[in-house]
N, C-alpha and C positions, 0 to 999 in steps of 0.2 A: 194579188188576191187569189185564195185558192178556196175550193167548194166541196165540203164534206159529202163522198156519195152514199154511205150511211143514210145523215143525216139532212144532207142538201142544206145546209147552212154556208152560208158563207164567208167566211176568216179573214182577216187581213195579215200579208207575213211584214214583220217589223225585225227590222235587223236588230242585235245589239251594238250600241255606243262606242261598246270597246272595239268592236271589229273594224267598224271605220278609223275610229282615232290612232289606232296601232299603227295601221301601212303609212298615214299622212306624217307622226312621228317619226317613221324610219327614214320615209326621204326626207326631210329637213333634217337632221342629224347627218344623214349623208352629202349633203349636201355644203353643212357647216367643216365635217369631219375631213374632204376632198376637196380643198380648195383650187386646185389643177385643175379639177373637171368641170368647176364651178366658173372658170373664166378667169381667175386671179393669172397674173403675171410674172413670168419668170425673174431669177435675180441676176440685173446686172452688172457687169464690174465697173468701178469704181472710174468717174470720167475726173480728167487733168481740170487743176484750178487755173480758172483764165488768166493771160500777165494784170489785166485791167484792173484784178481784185487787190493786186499789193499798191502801194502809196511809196512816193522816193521819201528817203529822208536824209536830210540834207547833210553835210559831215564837216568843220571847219575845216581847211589845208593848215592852218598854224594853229597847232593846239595851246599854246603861249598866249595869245590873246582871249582865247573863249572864256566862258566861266565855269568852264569844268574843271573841278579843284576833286583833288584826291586825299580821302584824311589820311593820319598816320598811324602805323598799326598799335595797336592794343601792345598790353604788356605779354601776353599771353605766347608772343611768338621770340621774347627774351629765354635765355638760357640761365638757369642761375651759379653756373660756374661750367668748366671743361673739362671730361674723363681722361684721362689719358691712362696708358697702357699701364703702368706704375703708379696710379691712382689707388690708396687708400681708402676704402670703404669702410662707415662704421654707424652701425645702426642706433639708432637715438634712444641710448636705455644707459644702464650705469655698467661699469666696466665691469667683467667678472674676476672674483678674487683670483688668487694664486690656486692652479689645479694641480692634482697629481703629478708630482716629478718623475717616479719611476715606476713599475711595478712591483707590485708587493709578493714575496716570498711567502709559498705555501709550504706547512710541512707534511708532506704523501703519507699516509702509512705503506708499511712496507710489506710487499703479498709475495703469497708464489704463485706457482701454476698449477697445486691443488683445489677442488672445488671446495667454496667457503657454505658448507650446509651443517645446521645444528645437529647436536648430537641428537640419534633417535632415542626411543621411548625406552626400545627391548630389541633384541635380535633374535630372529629365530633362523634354527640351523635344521637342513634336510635336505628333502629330496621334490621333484615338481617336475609334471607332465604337462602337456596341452589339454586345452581345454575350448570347443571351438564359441563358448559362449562367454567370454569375457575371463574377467582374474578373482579367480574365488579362493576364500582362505577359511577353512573352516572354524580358527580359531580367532576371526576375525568380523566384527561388524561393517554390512555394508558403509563405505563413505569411507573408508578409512585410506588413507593416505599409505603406500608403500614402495619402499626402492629393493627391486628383487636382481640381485646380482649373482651370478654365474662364471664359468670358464670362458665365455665370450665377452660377455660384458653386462651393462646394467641398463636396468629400465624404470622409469618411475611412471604406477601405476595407482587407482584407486579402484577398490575391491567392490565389485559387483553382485558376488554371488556369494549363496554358502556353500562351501566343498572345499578339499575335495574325502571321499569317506573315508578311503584307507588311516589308516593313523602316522604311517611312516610319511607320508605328502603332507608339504604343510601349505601347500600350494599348485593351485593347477593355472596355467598361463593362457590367453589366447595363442592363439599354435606360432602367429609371424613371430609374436614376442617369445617363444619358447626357444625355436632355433636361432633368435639373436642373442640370446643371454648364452644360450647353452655350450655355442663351439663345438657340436657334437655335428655328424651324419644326418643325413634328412630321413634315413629310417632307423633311428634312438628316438627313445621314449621315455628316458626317465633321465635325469641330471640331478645334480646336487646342488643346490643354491642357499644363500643368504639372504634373508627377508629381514631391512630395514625398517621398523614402523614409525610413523611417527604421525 
């Protein structure tokens, strides 16, 4: 009880419900939770079955007279015939006819060691620089398919760009493919090439 000095009344203090029932839940829960500390009982190993628990049983000396009869076995431990090593095998279906006797003869046609590529469209004759942004033909629509041959040798390429302005050039190259077609020097600038279209 406590006593307002204000007021000089005097109050009673009431706990709440929950304040008590909280701590009496914890230790029962702990309680349940630690059965070790609770008094339970260690686990012990496993104790020998006494001789007392087994029973004799008795065994005849002449198995001849007992009435222990053994059946005979099932078919199931029958073979129904013997493999041997020269044993023909043959699977339960109809024989297959007569197969192929020999192989058959194909006639090859007869090639060389030219490349087999159709004829182009048109050929154009000139002359062709590098060009460091791709293969441009001025007289030529991008997508077009062309094989640009030189004194080195040949490249198949498809035309990127439009150029090149001069009118003698009928083509400008990306530069690696310039000095592989060309056979020229690495400071030449112009070549004479062959433009396959197709």
């Amino acid at each position: 009880m406590r006593a307002d000095a204000r007021t000089g009344i005097v109050a009673s203090i009431v706990r709440p419900r929950w304040m008590v029932v909280g701590p009496a839940l914890t230790a029962a829960l702990a309680l349940v939770a630690l059965p070790g500390l609770a008094g339970s009982r260690a686990a012990r190993p496993l104790e020998p079955v006494p001789a007392g628990a087994f029973q004799p049983l008795p065994v005849p000396a002449d198995i001849t007279r007992s009435k222990i009869t053994i059946a005979g076995l099932d078919d199931a431990h029958l073979s129904d015939g013997v493999i041997e090593p020269d044993t023909t095998l043959i699977e339960p279906a109809a024989a297959p006819s007569g197969g192929p006797t020999g192989r058959p003869t194909v006639v090859q046609p007869v090639t060389d060691a030219r490349p087999d590529r159709k004829p182009p469209r048109y050929i154009l004759r000139g002359e062709a620089t590098f060009y460091d942004n791709g293969t441009t033909a001025m007289r030529l629509p991008r997508g077009t398919l062309v094989v640009i041959c030189g004194g080195g040798g040949c490249v198949e390429r498809t035309v990127t760009d439009y150029g090149p302005i001069k009118p003698s050039r009928i083509v400008d190259l990306y530069r690696p493919d310039f000095f592989a077609i060309c056979g020229c020097p690495w400071f030449a600038g112009i070549t004479d090439v062959t433009v396959y279209v197709y």
